[in-house]
Structure formats: C-alpha cells, structure tokens
N, C-alpha and C positions, 0 to 999 in steps of 0.2 A: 392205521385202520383204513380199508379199503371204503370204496363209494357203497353206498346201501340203493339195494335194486328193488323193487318191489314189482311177483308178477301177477296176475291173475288167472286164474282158472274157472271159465264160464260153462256148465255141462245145461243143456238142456235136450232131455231125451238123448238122443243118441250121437249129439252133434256137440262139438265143441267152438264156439267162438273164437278165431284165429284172425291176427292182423296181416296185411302182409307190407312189412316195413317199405318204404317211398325208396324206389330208386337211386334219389338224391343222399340218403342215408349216410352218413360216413361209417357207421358200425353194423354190421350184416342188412346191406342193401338188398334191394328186392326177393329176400325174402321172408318165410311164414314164424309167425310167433306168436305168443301171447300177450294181450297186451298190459302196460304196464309202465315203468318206470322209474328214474331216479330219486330221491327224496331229497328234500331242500330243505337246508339251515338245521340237518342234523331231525327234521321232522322222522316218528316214530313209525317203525312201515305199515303198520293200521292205519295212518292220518294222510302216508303216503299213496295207499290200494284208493282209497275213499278217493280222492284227489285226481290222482290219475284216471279212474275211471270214469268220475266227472267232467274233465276235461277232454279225454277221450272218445268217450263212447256216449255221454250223458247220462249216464245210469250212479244210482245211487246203491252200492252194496249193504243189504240189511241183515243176512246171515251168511258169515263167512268163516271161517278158519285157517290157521296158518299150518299148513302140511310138516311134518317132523321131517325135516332134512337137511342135510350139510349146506347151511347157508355160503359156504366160501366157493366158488367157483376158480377156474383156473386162470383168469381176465386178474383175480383179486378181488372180482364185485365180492360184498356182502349181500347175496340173494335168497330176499324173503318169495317163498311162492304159494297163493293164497287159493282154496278152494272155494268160489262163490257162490253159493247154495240159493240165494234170492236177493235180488235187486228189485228195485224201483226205475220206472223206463224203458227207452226202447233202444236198446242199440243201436248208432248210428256213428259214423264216418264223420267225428267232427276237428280232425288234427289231417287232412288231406296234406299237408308237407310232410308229417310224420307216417302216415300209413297212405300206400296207393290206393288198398281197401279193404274191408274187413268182407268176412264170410262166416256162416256155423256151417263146417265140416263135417260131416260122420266122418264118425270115429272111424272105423272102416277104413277108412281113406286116408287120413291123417300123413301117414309112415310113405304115399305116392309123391307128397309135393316138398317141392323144397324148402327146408325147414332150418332155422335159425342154431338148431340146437338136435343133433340126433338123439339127444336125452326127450324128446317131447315124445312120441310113442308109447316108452318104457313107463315114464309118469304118468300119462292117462292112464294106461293099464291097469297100474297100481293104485290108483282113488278109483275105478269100477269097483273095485270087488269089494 
C-alpha cells in the first residue's frame, strides 16, 4: 500500500488558496499546489486534512468533503483531496521551510503559473459547477 496524501481545496469567492512549495523542497520545488500532506502512523485522512491545515496555515476545517476521485496517483500516493467549505482562522504562512508562500489566486489565473500538478485547473473546474 502506497503513502496516503491528503490535499486541501480552499475556494473563497473566486480565489483559491495555493502554497507555493520552498525551493529547498526535495518533491516539486518551487512550485504552486494545494496545500496539504502526508498522514502519520497510518492516521485516517480526515484527521490528516485537520492536522495539516493546522500546522500549516492555522485554520481549523469545520465543513469539508472528500471529492469522488481515483485516490492512486502515478507517484503511488494514496491521494485523498478534500473540498473546504469553512474553516475557523485566518490563513497564514506558518511551515516557511515547507512553502516559500501562500496566495488566494483567482481562479482565472490559476492554469498561468507554475503548478505542481497540471491536474489542478481541470479539478477546480469541476467543484465550480
């Protein structure tokens, strides 16, 4: 069984919240993703999203969902990817070895900068509608 990933998906209005991975990175360095992460001791990726985000960004996920899609990626990950509908907190830059910085993007835009995953476009797309 592969590693289990858990990612986040933050929309507010027309922007979506995007990390952009630290240059020092060993796995897609400087650049843009969601943020997110590995689970630990086999943790369930609900307890994973909550965690990561906390340690992350400080925010506390209070309505979320886990999107219907092929958790296996080509890596092997087992990747959960999560829509966040409402947090508690204010987004903030709190793993600066992990991410150089975060941003909320319009959507708009998203598909101009360099991105971790050319899958991140087509998936916003598809939770607008």
């Amino acid at each position: 069984m592969g590693r289990v990933v858990v990612v986040s998906i933050l929309l507010y209005g027309d922007r979506v919240l995007l990390v952009k991975r630290a240059a020092s990175r060993a796995f897609y360095p400087g650049v843009w993703d969601f943020p997110g992460g590995h689970s630990e001791d086999g943790g369930a990726p609900g307890q994973t999203l909550v965690r990561e985000l906390a340690e992350e960004l400080g925010v506390v996920p209070t309505e979320y969902m886990e999107l219907p899609m092929s958790p296996l990626n080509a890596e092997g990950l087992l990747v959960h990817c999560y829509r966040v509908r409402q947090w508690t907190g204010t987004p903030s830059n709190l793993q600066e070895h992990e991410h150089s910085e975060i941003a909320w993007i319009p959507l708009a835009e998203v598909d101009k900068l360099e991105l971790a995953s050319h899958d991140i476009p087509t998936l916003l797309q598809s939770i607008q509608k």
